[in-house]
LOTIVEX-7925 format. One record per residue (C-alpha): residue in one letter; x, y, z. Coordinates in steps of 0.5 Angstrom, whole numbers, plus 2048, in hexadecimal, padded with zeros to 3 digits. Layout:
aXYZ ...
# end
This chain:
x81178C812 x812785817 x81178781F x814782823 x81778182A x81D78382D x81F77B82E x81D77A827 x821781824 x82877F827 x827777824 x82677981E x82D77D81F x830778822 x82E77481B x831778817 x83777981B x83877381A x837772813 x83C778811 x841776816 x84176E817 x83E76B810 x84077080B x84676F80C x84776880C x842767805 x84876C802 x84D768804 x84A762801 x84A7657FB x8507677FB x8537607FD x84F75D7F8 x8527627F3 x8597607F4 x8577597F2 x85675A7EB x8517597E5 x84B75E7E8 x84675B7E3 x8477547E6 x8487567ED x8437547F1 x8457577F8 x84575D7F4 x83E75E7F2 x83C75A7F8 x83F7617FC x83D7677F6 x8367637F8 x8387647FF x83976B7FF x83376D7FA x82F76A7FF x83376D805 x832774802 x82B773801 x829772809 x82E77780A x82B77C806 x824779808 x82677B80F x82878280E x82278480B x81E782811 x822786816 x82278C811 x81B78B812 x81A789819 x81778D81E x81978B826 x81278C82A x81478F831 x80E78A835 x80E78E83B x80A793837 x80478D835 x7FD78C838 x7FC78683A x7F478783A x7F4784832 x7F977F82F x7FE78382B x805780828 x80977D82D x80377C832 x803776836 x7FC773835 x7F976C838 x7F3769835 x7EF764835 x7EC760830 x7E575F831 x7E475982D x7E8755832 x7EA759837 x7F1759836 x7F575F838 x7FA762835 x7FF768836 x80376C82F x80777182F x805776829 x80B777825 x80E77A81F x80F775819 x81677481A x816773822 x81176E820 x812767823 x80D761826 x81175F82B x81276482E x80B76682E x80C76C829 x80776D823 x80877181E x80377881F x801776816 x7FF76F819 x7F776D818 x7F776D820 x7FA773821 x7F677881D x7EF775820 x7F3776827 x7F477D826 x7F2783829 x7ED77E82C x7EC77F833 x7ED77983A x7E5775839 x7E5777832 x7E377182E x7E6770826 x7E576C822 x7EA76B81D x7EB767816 x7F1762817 x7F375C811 x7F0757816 x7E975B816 x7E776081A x7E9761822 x7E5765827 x7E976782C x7E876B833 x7EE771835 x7F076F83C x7F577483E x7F977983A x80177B83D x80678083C 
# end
């Protein structure tokens, strides 16, 4: 079971959308127009186009099983008193005293930029259920990190 956002749930909705009614189709005229050009064995664009489409429908069939999967999390019913999924927690490293701030997402909502790492993440599992002045210590490729939970919000 993946829980996620309501954000999330209905973009990876959007996603899949997106691929059976707009890429799908196009990959499917692709391979009908290289058909029509004659001698499939040595039709380039045809194989180029049935690679296309395995490769469509597989990211297809990979998001259809996460939203079968998927369990939308309603927030309002979440404490904010530990970190949980979707928590909003600002913490310092007490290394060099720089503060950060992450959102706990699921791993498919995950994405640095938008400041979103995913709950299976090294930093997110020490996080968990960890409360604001709580001190972790967590096992990262660069080494290990000490870091100071500053604030936790919905």
């Amino acid at each position: 079971m993946e829980y996620m956002s309501q954000e999330g749930f209905d973009k990876l909705v959007a996603e899949l959308r997106q691929m059976e009614n707009v890429e799908l189709p196009q990959v499917r005229e692709a391979i009908a127009e290289a058909r029509d050009k004659g001698d499939l064995s040595e039709n380039f664009e045809y194989h180029a186009a049935k690679r296309e489409q395995a490769r469509l429908l597989g990211r297809i069939r990979f998001k259809q099983r996460i939203l079968a999967n998927a369990r939308v999390i309603d927030t309002s019913r979440l404490g904010s008193d530990t970190v949980q999924l979707l928590c909003k927690v600002g913490i310092t490293n007490l290394a060099n005293n720089s503060k950060m701030t992450y959102t706990i997402a699921s791993p498919h909502e995950a994405n640095l930029r938008e400041g979103k790492i995913s709950i299976k993440s090294p930093i997110a599992e020490a996080l968990l259920n960890k409360k604001v002045g709580d001190v972790v210590e967590v096992r990262v490729p660069a080494g290990m990190l000490k870091l100071r939970i500053e604030s936790i919000e919905r």
